[in-house]
N, C-alpha and C positions, 0 to 999 in steps of 0.2 A: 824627472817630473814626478810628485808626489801626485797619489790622487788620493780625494778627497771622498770618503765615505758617508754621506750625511745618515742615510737610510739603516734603520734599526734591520739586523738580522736576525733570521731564525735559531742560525746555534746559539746565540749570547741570552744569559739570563735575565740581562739588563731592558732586552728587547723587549720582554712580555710586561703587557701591561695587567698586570693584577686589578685593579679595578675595573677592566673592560671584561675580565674573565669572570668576575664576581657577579657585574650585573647578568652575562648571560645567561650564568650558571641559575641567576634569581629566578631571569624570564620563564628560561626554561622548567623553574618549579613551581611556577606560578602556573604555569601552561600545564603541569604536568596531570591533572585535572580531567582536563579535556582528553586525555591518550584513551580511555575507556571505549569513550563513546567513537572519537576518530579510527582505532582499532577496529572496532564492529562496524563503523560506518564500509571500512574498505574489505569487512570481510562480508559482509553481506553483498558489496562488488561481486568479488568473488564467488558468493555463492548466486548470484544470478546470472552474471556468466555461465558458470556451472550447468545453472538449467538451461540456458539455451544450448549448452553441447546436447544434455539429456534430453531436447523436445525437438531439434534440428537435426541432431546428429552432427560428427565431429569435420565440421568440414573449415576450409581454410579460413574465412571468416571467424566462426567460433571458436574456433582454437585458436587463432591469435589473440581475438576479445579472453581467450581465461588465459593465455600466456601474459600480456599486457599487465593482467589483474593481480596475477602468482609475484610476478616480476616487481609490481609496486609491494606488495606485503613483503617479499625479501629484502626492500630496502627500509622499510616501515617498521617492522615486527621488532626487531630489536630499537630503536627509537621508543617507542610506544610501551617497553619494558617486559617483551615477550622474544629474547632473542633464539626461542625454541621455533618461533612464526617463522624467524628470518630464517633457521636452517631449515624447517620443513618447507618450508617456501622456493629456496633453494632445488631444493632435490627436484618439487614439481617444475619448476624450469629448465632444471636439466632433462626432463623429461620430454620435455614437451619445447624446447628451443627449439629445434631444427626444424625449420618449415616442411621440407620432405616429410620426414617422419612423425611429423606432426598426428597426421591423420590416423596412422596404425600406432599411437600410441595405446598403452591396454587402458581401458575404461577403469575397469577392477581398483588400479593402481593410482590411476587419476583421482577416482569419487574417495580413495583411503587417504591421499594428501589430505583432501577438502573437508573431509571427517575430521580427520587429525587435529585440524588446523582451530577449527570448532571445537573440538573437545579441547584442547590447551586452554583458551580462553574460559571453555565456561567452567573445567576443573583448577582455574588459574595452575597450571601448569607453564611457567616462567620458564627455563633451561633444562640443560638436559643432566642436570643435579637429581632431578625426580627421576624416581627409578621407573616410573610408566612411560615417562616421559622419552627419556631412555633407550628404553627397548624398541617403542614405536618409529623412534627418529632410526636407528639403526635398520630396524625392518626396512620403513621405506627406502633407505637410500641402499638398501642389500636389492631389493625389487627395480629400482632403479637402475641397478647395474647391472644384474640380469637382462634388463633390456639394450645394453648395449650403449646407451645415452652417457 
């Protein structure tokens, strides 16, 4: 019995369709525009999150609402052309994932994400090619790991 393969695969080169990749590649720089303002729009998320840890206090509520927040910018930040957001962003969710230890995470360490994350943008600080860039992403995720997260 022969079977019959009608369906294009992924290994074969023949499968990709170069004009569907063209147009996306288009959309997506046509849209590319927009990444500015959608970046600030979700970091400003973030940073009101933020203040209700800071005016509440960090309790299971809030710290899910900036976990939630952290967690979109890790998937955002590099998209939007700041893949420095997506590893700072990163780090603060390793921080702050584990619902348990959610609540005793250090402040200190949390508000230097949220800094950080801020100052990339408004110093367009792109990756961690920048050597301030750099140092800070190392810090946090060195502070990070000292907590155990």
């Amino acid at each position: 019995m022969t079977q019959r393969n009608s369906a294009p695969t992924l290994g074969r080169i023949g499968a990709i369709d170069a004009s569907a990749i063209a147009r996306a590649e288009a959309a997506l720089k046509s849209l590319s525009g927009n990444f500015a303002q959608w970046l600030q729009d979700e970091i400003d998320k973030l940073d009101a999150a933020h203040q209700e840890v800071r005016a509440r206090g960090a309790t299971a509520e809030t710290m899910e609402a900036l976990y939630l927040r952290s967690h979109d910018l890790k998937g955002l930040g590099a998209t939007y052309g700041f893949p420095i957001i997506t590893r700072i962003a990163g780090s603060l969710c390793r921080l702050i994932e584990d619902g348990p230890k959610r609540l005793s995470a250090p402040l200190p360490l949390v508000d230097a994400h949220i800094q950080t994350i801020k100052a990339a943008v408004r110093d367009d600080i792109k990756d961690d090619s920048h050597p301030v860039g750099s140092i800070l992403v190392r810090e946090l995720e060195a502070g990070v790991a000292q907590t155990g997260a």
